[in-house]
C-alpha positions in Angstrom: -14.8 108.3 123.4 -11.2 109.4 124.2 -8.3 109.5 121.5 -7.1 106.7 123.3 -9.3 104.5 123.4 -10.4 105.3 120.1 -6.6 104.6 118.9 -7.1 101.2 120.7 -10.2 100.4 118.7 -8.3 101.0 115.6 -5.3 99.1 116.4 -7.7 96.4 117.2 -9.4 95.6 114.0 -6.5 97.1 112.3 -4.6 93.9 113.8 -7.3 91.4 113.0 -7.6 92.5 109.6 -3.7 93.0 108.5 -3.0 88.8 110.5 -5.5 87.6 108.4 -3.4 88.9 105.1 0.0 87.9 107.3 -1.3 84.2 107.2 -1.9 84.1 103.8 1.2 85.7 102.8 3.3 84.2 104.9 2.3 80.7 104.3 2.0 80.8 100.4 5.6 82.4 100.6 6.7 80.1 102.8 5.7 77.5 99.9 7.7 79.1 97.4 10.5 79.0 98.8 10.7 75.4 97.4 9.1 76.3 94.5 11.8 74.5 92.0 11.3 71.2 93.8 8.2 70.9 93.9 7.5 71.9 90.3 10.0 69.3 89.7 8.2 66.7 91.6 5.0 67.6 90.1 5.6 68.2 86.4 9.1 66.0 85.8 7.8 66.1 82.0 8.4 69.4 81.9 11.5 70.5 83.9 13.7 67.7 83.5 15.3 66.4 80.4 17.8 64.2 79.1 21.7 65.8 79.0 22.6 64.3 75.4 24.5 66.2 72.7 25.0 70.2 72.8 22.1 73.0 73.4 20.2 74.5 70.7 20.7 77.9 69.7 18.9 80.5 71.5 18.0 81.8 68.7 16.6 78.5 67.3 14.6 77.7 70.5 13.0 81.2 70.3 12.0 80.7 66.6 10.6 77.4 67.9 8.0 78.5 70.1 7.0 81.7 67.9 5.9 79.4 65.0 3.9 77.3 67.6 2.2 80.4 69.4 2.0 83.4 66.9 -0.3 84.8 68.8 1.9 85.6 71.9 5.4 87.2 72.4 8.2 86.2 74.6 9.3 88.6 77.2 11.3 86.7 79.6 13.8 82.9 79.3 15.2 81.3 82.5 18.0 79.8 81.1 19.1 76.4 82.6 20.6 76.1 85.5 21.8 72.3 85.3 22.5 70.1 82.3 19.1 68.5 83.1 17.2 71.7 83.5 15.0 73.0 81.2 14.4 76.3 78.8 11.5 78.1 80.5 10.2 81.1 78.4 7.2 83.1 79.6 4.8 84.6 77.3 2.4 87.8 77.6 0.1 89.0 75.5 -2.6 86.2 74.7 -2.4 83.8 76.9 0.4 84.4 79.6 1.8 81.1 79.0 4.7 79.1 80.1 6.5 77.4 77.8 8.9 74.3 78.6 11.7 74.0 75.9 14.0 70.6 75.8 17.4 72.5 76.0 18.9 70.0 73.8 16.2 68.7 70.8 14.8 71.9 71.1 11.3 70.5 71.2 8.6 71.6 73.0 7.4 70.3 76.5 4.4 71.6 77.3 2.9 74.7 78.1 0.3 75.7 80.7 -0.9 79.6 82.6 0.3 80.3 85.9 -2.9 79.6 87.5 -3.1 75.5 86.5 0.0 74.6 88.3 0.0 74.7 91.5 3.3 76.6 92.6 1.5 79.1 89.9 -2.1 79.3 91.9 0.6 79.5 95.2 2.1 82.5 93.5 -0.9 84.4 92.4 -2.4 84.3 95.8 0.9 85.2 97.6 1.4 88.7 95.0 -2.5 89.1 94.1 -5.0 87.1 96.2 -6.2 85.4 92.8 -7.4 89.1 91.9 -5.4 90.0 89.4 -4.8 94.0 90.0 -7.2 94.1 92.9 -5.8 92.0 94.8 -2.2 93.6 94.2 -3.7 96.7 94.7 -5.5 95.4 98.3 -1.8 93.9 99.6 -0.7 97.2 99.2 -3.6 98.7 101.6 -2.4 96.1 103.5 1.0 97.2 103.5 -0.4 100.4 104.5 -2.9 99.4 107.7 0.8 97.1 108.8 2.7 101.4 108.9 -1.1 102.4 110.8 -0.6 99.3 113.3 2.9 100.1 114.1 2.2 103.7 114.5 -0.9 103.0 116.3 1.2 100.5 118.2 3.6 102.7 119.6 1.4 105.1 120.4 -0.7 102.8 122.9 2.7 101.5 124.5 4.3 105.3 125.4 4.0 105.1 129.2 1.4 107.8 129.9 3.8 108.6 132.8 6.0 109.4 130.6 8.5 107.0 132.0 9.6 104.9 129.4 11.5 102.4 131.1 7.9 100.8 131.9 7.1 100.1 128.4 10.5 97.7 128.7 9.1 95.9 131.9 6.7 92.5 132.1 5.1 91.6 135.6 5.9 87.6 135.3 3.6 87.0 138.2 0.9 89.2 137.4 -2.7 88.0 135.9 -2.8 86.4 132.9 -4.7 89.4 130.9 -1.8 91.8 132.6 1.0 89.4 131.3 -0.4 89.1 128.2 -0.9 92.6 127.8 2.9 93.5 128.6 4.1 90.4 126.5 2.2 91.7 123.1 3.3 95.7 124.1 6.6 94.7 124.4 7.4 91.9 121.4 5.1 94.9 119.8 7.9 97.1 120.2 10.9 94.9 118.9 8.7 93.4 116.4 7.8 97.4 114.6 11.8 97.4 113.8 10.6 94.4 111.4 7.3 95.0 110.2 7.9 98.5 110.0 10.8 98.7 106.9 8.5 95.1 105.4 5.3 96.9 105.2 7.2 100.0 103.5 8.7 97.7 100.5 5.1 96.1 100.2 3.4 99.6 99.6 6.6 100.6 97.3 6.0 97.5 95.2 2.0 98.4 94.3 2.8 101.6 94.1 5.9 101.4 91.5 2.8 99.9 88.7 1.6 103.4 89.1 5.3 104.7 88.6 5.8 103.0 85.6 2.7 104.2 83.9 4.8 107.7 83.7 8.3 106.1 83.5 8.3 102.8 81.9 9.1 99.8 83.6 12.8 99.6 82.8 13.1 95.9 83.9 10.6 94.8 81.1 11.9 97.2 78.3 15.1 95.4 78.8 13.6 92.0 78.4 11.7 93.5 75.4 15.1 94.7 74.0 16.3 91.2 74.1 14.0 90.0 72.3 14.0 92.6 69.7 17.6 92.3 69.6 17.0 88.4 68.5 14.7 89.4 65.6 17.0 91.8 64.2 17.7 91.6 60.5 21.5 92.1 60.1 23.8 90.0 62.1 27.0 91.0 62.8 30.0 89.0 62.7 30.2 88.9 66.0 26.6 87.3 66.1 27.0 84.7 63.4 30.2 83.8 65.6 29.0 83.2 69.1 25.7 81.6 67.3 28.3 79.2 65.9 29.8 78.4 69.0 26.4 78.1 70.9 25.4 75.4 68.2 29.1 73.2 68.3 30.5 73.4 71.8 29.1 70.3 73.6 28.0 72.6 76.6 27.4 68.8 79.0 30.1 67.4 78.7 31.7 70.9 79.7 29.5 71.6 82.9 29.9 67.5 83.7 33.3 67.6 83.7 33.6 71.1 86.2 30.8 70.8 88.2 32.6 68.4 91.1 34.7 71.3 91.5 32.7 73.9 91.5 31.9 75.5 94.6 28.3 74.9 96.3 26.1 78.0 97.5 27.0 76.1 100.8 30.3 77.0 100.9 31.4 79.6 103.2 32.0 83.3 101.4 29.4 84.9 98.9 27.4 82.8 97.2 28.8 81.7 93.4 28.0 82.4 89.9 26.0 79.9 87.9 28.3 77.3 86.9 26.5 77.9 83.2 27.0 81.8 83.0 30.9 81.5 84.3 32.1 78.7 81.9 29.9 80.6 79.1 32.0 83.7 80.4 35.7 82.3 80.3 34.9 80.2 76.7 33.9 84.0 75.7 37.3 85.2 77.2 39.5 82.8 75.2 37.9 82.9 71.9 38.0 87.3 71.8 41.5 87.5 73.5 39.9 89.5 76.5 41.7 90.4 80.2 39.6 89.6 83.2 38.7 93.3 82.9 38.1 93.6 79.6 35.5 90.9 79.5 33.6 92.2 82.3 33.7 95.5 80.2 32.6 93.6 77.0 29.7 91.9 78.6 28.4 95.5 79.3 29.3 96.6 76.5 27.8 94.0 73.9 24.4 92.8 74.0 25.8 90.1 71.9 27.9 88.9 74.3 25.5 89.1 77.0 23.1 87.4 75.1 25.4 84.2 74.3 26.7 84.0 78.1 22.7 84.5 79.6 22.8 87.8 81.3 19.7 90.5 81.0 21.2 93.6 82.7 17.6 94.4 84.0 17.9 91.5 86.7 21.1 89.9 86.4 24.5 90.5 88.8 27.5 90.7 86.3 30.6 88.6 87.3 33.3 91.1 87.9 36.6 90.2 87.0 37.6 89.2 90.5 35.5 86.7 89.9 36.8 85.4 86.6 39.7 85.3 87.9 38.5 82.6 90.7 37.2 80.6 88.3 40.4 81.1 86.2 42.6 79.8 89.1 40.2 76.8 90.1 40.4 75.6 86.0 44.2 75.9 86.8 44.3 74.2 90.4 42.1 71.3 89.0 43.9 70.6 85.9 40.5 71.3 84.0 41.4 73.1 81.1 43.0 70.2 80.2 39.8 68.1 80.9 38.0 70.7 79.1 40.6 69.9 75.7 40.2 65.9 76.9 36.1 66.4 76.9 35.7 68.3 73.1 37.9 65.8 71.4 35.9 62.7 73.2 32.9 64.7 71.6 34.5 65.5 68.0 35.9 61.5 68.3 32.5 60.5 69.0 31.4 62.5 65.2 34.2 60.1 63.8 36.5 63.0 63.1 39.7 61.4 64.8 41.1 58.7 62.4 44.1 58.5 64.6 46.2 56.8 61.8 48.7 59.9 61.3 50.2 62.9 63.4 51.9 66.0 62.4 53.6 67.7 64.9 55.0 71.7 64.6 55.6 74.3 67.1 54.7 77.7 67.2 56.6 80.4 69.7 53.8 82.6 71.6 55.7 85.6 72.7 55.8 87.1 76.0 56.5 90.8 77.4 60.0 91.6 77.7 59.5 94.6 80.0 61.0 94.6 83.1 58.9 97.1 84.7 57.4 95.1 87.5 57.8 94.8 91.2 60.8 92.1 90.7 61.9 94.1 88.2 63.0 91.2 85.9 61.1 89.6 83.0 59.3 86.3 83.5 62.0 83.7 84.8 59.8 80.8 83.0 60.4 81.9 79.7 63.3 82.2 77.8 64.9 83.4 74.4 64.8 81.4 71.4 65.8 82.1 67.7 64.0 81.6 64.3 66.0 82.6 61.6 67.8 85.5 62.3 65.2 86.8 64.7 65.5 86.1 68.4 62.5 85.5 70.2 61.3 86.0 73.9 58.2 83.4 75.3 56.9 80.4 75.2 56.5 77.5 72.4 53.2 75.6 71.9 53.6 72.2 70.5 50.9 70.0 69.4 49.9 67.4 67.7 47.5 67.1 64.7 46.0 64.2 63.6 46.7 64.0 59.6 43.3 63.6 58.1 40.8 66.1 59.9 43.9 68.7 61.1 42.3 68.5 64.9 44.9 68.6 67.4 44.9 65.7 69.8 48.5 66.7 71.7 49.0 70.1 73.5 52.6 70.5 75.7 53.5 74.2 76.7 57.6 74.6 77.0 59.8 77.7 77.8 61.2 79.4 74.3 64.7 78.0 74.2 63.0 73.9 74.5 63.9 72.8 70.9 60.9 71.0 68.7 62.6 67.9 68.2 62.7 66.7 72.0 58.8 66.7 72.0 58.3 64.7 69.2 57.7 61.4 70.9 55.6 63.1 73.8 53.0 64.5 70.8 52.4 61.1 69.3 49.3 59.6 70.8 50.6 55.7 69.9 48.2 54.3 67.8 49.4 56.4 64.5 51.5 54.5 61.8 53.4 57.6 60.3 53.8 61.0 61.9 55.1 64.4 59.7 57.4 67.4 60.6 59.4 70.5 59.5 62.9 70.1 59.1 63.1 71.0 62.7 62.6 67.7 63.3 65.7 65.9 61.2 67.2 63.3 62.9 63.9 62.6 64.8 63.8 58.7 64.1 67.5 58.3 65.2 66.6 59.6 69.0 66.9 56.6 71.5 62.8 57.2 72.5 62.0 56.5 69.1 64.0 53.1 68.0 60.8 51.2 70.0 58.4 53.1 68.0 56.8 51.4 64.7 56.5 54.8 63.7 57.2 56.0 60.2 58.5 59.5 60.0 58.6 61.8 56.8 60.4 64.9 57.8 61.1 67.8 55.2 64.2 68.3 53.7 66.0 71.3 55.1 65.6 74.8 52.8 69.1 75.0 51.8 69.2 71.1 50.6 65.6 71.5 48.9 67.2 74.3 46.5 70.3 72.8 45.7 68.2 70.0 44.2 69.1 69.8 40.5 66.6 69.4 37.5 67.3 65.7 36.9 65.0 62.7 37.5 65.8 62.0 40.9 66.1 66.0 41.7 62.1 66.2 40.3 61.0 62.7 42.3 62.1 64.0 45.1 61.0 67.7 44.9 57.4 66.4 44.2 58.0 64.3 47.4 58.8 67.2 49.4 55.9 69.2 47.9 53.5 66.5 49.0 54.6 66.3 52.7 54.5 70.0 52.9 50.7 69.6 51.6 50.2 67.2 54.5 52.2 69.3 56.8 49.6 72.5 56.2 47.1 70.9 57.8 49.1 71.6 61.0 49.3 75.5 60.3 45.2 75.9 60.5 45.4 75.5 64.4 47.7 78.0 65.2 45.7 80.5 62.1 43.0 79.9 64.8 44.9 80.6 68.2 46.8 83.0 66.7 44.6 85.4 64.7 40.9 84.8 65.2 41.7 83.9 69.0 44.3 87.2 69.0 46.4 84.8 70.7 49.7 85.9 70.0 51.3 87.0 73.5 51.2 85.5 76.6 48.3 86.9 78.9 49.9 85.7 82.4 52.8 85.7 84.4 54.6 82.3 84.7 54.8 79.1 82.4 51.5 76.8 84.2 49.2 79.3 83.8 49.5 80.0 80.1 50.5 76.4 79.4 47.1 75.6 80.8 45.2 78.1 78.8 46.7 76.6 75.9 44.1 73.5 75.8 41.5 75.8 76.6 42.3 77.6 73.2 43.4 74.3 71.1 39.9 72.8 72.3 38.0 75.6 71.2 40.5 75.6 68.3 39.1 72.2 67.5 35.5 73.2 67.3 35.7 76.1 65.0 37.9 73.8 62.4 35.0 71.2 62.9 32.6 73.8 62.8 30.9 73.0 58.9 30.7 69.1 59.2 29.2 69.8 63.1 27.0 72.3 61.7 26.1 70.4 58.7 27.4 66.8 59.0 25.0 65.2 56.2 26.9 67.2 53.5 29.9 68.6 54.9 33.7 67.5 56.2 35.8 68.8 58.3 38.3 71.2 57.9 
């Protein structure tokens, strides 16, 4: 027998033996490509739930299912993709389990292997022909019999003339066995720049198991890592915080109110970020005071954060800040950081925390940088200088309004510096109040033609200067008690901007122009909101607001 033909022989059976794996890989994978829908279709117990109320905690969920299989460990959660979606965490150890978590009661689904669902059998015969190890270990032969058929391939189609422009050519009107043997030798030949580079990653894939045994499979010591990292037994500061704002923020109503916005994978451009990791990522922004590079740094940096926003570095992309900086700009262009503000007080109004019977409205000036070393070379033209005291001020001034019993602010209007307190008075009311409190910035507020209509009642603190000259008599001590307990309503309006301010580290503009930071300002008033609800949410059997 000559090389050739033996080379023929062994191309053959080579051929018949690697299309038999080629069926069954390719039709199982072509299967899972609509994996999600039909695991949808077939287990709707299990992968869809109800979008009521906020998530669980993480954390909590994870405690969950450890109590109800001791026996096993979590190594892996798919976190939910849609409001409706489901927890999905996948166990090892005992049982290999996967276990269905309702995102939102936190109570179990269901559980079941891989093997009794269907997509699951689908998957086990596409990556180990239902042979655990040996049949991973035989797709990667088979990966390796594809490199011998393309070798052996090309060897058979080099001209043995030497003239390679024949293995290009096909005799159209030839017999049928001589057109069928220059259509397989030549689709051969285009098809080895395919299966050539495929059948290489297959064999690399079976191999890296032997890899890891010396090196450690870094992908799964990250999701270990996670998992130790939420059985730790100190928690920082930084933990109790976002686990906080996991619990409160009604996550929904959030994703409801941006998702008609948000762009589709269909759109043209690179395909976006999870609407669920981004919002997670700019709520993370506002509350730790971060620029769009710093919280791309932070997310690296803190497995905290990267943790609370759903992120394992081991197969996760990180949004970059270009792309905070998108979603940034669509918020803006929308108008939805104002439906974001619009969507947590409909949720904290729905706890009965708004009593809408009072209002007290302040301002606070947010400065902004002075420095005139830009490409206009001028500071920003939307703000303007304003003076407190003695002090003169360059920025911006928050107003808001505060309802008077739980201190939540209902109002948010963002003006240049130099707008005065008093001429947003009537625009902070929300109409339904009875009285309304201010400063003694706000004297004179009840003569102003946009109030005469207005049944409101306005109790406005007597100006320093007056307040001391008060004398020792009767009427001096009535009305000194008076102004004390105005300016014990009026405090209530002071925790909002304690929370902007200094937890939030919100005490200079971030952007250039007035619309940008006027619409961060619900954004950080919203989440404001939550963290002076945060006991009674937490605990609203024995706690109140505050």
């Amino acid at each position: 027998m000559t090389a050739r033909r033996f080379v023929f022989k062994l191309h053959r059976y080579t051929g018949l033996f690697v299309g038999l794996l080629l069926v069954l890989s390719g039709l199982s994978g072509s299967v899972l490509v609509f994996r999600d829908e039909i695991e949808v279709f077939a287990h709707p117990e299990l992968l869809v739930s109800a979008a009521q109320g906020e998530r669980v905690a993480v954390d909590e969920m994870l405690q969950t299912v450890q109590r109800a299989y001791p026996e096993d460990r979590p190594f892996a959660i798919r976190m939910p993709r849609t409001p409706q979606q489901t927890y999905l965490v996948k166990m090892n150890t005992a049982h290999d389990l996967f276990v269905y978590v309702d995102p939102y009661s936190g109570r179990i689904l269901g559980a079941h292997q891989q093997a009794d669902s269907v997509t699951g059998w689908i998957s086990l015969l596409h990556t180990e022909l239902l042979s655990g190890e040996a049949g991973e270990t035989m797709l990667g032969i088979g990966g390796l019999l594809l490199i011998g058929l393309c070798v052996t391939g090309l060897v058979l189609w080099w001209p043995r003339n030497g003239k390679i422009s024949q293995g290009f050519k096909i005799q159209w009107y030839a017999r049928w066995k001589r057109l069928n043997f220059d259509l397989h030798r030549v689709s051969g030949l285009y098809g080895n720049t395919d299966l050539f580079p495929s059948s290489s990653l297959n064999l690399s894939d079976v191999c890296q198991n032997s890899f890891v045994l010396v090196t450690g499979d870094f992908a799964m010591q990250t999701s270990f890592s996670e998992l130790e990292y939420a059985t730790k037994k100190k928690l920082t500061r930084r933990d109790r915080f976002l686990a906080e704002l996991e619990a409160i923020t009604p996550w929904g109503a959030l994703e409801q109110t941006i998702a008609p916005f948000y762009p589709s994978s269909g759109s043209p451009g690179r395909p976006p970020m999870g609407l669920v990791r981004m919002l997670r990522m700019y709520v993370a922004q506002q509350c730790f005071g971060f620029s769009d590079e710093g919280m791309e740094d932070a997310i690296y940096d803190s497995q905290a954060i990267r943790r609370f926003i759903g992120i394992d570095l081991a197969r996760d992309a990180v949004p970059d800040a270009t792309t905070l900086l998108h979603f940034r700009h669509m918020l803006e262009r929308h108008q939805l950081t104002e439906s974001i503000f619009n969507a947590i007080n409909a949720h904290l109004a729905e706890k009965g925390l708004f009593l809408r019977e009072g209002t007290i409205v302040d301002a606070t000036l947010i400065a902004a940088p002075p420095s005139t070393k830009n490409q206009a070379g001028e500071r920003d033209p939307d703000m303007h200088q304003s003076k407190k005291g003695n002090q003169w001020y360059f920025g911006m001034k928050a107003h808001i309004g505060v309802d008077a019993n739980s201190g939540l602010v209902h109002t948010v209007i963002g003006t240049a510096g130099h707008v005065s307190d008093i001429s947003q008075a009537q625009a902070l009311l929300h109409g339904d109040e009875t009285v309304a409190f201010g400063d003694a910035g706000y004297q004179g507020v009840e003569k102003r033609e946009e109030h005469q209509e207005t049944p409101v009642t306005w109790h406005v603190a007597m100006r320093p200067g007056k307040r001391r000259a008060l004398d020792k008599s009767p009427e001096g001590e009535a009305q000194e008690w008076l102004e004390q307990a105005k300016a014990s309503i009026r405090a209530k309006v002071e925790h909002p901007f304690h929370v902007v301010k200094n937890l939030f580290r919100h005490r200079k503009t971030r952007y250039r122009g007035l619309a940008k930071n006027a619409a961060q300002l619900f954004s950080l008033f919203g989440l404001a909101n939550l963290m002076l609800a945060r006991r009674w949410l937490l605990n609203p059997q024995g706690q109140v607001a505050s």
